[in-house]
PyMOL commands that place a pseudoatom at each C-alpha (Angstrom):
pseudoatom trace, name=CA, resn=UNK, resi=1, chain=A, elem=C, hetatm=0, pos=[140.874, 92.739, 30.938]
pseudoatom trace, name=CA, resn=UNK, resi=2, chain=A, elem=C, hetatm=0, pos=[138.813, 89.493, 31.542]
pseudoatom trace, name=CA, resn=UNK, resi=3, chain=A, elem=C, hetatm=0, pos=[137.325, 89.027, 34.823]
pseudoatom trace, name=CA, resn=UNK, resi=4, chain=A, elem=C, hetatm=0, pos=[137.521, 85.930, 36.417]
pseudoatom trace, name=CA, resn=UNK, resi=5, chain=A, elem=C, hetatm=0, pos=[134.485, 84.404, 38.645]
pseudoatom trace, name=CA, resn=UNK, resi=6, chain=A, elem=C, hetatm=0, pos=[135.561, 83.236, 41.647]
pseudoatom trace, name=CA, resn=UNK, resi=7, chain=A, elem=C, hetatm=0, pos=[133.301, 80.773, 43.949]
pseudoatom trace, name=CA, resn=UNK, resi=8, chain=A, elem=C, hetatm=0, pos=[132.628, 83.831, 46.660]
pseudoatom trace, name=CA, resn=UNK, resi=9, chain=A, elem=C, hetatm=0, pos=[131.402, 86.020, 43.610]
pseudoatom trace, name=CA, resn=UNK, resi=10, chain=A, elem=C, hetatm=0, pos=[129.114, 83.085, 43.335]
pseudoatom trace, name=CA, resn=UNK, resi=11, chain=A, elem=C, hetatm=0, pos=[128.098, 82.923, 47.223]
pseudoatom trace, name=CA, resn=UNK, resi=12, chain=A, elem=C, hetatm=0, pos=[127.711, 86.729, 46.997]
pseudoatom trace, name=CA, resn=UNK, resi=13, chain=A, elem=C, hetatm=0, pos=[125.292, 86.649, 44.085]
pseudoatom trace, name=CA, resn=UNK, resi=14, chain=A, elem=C, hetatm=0, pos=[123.427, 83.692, 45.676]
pseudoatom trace, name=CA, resn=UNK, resi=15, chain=A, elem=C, hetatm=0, pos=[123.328, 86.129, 49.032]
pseudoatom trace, name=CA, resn=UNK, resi=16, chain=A, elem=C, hetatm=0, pos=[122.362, 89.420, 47.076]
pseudoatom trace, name=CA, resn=UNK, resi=17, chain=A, elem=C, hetatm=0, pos=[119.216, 87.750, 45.864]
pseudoatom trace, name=CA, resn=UNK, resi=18, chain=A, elem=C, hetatm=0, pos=[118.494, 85.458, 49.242]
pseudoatom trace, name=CA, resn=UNK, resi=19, chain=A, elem=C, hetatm=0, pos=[116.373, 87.533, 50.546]
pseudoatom trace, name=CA, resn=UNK, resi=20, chain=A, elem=C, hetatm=0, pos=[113.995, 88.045, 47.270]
pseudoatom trace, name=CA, resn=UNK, resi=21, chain=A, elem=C, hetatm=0, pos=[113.543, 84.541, 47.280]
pseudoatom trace, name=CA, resn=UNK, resi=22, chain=A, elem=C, hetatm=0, pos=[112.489, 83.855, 50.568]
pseudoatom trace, name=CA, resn=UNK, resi=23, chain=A, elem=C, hetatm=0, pos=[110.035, 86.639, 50.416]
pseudoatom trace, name=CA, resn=UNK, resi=24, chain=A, elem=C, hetatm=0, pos=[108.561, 85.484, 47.287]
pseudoatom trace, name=CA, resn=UNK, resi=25, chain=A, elem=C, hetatm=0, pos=[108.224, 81.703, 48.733]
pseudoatom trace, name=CA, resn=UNK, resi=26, chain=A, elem=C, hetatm=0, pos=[107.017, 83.420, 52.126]
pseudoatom trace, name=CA, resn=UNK, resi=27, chain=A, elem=C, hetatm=0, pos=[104.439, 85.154, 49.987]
pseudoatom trace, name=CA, resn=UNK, resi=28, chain=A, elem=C, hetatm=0, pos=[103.646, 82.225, 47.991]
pseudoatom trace, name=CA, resn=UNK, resi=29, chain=A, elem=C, hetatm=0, pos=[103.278, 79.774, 50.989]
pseudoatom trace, name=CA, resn=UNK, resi=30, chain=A, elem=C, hetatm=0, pos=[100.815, 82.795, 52.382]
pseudoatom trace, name=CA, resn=UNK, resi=31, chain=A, elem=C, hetatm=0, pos=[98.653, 83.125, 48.959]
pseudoatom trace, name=CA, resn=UNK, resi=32, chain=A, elem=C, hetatm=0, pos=[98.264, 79.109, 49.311]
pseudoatom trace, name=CA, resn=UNK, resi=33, chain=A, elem=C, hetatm=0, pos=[97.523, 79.095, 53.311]
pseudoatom trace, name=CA, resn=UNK, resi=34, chain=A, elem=C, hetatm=0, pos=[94.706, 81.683, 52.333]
pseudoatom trace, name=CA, resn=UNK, resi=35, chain=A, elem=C, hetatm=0, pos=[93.496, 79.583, 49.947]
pseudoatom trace, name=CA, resn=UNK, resi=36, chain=A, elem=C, hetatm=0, pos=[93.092, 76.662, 52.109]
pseudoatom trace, name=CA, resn=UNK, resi=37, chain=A, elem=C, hetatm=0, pos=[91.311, 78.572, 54.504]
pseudoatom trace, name=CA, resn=UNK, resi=38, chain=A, elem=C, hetatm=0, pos=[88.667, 80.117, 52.379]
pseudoatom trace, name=CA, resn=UNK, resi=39, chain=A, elem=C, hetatm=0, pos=[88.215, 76.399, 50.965]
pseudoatom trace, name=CA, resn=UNK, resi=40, chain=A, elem=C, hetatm=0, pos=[87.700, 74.547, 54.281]
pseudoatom trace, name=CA, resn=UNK, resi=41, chain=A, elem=C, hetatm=0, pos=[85.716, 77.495, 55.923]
pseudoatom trace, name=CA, resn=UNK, resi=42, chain=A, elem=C, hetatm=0, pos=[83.314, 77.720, 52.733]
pseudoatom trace, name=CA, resn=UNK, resi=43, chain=A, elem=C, hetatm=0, pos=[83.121, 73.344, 53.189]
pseudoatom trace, name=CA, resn=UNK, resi=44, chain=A, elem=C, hetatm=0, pos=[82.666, 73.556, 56.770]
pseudoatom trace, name=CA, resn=UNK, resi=45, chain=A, elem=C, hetatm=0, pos=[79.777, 76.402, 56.349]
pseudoatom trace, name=CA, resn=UNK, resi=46, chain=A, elem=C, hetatm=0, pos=[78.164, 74.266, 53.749]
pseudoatom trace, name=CA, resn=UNK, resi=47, chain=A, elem=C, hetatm=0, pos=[78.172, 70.986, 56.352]
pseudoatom trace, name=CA, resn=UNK, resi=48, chain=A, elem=C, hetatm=0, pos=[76.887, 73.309, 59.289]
pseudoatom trace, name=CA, resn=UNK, resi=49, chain=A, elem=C, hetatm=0, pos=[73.947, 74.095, 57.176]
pseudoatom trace, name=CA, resn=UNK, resi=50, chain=A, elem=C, hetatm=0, pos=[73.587, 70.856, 56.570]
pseudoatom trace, name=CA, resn=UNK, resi=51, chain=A, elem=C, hetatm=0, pos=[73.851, 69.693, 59.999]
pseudoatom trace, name=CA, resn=UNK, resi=52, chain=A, elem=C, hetatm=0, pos=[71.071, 72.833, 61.331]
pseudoatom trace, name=CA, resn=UNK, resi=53, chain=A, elem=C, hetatm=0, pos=[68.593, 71.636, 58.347]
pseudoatom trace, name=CA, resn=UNK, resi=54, chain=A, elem=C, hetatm=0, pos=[68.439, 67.998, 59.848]
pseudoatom trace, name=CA, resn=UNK, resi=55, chain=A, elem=C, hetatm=0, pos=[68.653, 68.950, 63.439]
pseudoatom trace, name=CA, resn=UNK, resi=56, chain=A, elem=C, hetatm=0, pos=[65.642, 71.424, 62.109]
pseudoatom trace, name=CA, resn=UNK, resi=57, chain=A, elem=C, hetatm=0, pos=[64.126, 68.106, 61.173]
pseudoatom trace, name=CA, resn=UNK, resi=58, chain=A, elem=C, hetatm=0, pos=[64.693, 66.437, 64.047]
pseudoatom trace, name=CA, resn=UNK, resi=59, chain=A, elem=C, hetatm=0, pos=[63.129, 69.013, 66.189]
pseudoatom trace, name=CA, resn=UNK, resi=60, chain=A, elem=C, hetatm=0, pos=[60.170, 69.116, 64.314]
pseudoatom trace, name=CA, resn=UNK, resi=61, chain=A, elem=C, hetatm=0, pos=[59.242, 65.107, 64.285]
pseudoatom trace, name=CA, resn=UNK, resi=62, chain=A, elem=C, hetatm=0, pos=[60.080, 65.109, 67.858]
pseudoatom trace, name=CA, resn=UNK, resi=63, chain=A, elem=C, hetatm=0, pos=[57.459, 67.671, 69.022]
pseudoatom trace, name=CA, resn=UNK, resi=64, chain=A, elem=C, hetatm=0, pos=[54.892, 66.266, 66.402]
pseudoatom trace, name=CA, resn=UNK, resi=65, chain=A, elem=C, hetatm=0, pos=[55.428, 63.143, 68.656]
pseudoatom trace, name=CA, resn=UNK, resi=66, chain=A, elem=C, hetatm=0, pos=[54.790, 65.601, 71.543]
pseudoatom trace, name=CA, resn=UNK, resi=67, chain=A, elem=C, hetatm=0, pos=[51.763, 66.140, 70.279]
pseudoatom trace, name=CA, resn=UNK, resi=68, chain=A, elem=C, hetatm=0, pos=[50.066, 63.187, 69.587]
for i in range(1, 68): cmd.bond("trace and resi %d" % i, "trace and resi %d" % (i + 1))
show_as sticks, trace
zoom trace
């Protein structure tokens, strides 16, 4: 009539749905590592265009002083 939890019904339960969880934080930690990426590549693009535009800069004073 009643049913009576025992602590390996407990361990089974926690097994049954082990592997759900680790695939949801695996996918979670993979959504936020994708994230990151996109973030730092998009910064590091931004400073590279930066970096050309001066160099650009650079290049042109220096042969002005070619010139002259």
């Amino acid at each position: 009539m009643g049913h009576t939890l025992f602590a390996s019904d407990g361990m089974f339960v926690l097994f049954t749905f082990l592997p759900i969880i680790f695939y949801l934080v695996l996918t979670v930690f993979a959504i936020y590592v994708v994230i990151k990426v996109i973030k730092f590549m998009n910064e590091k693009t931004r400073l590279d265009r930066e970096r050309n535009e001066k160099l650009t800069e650079i290049i042109k004073v220096l042969n002005q002083d070619k010139k002259d």
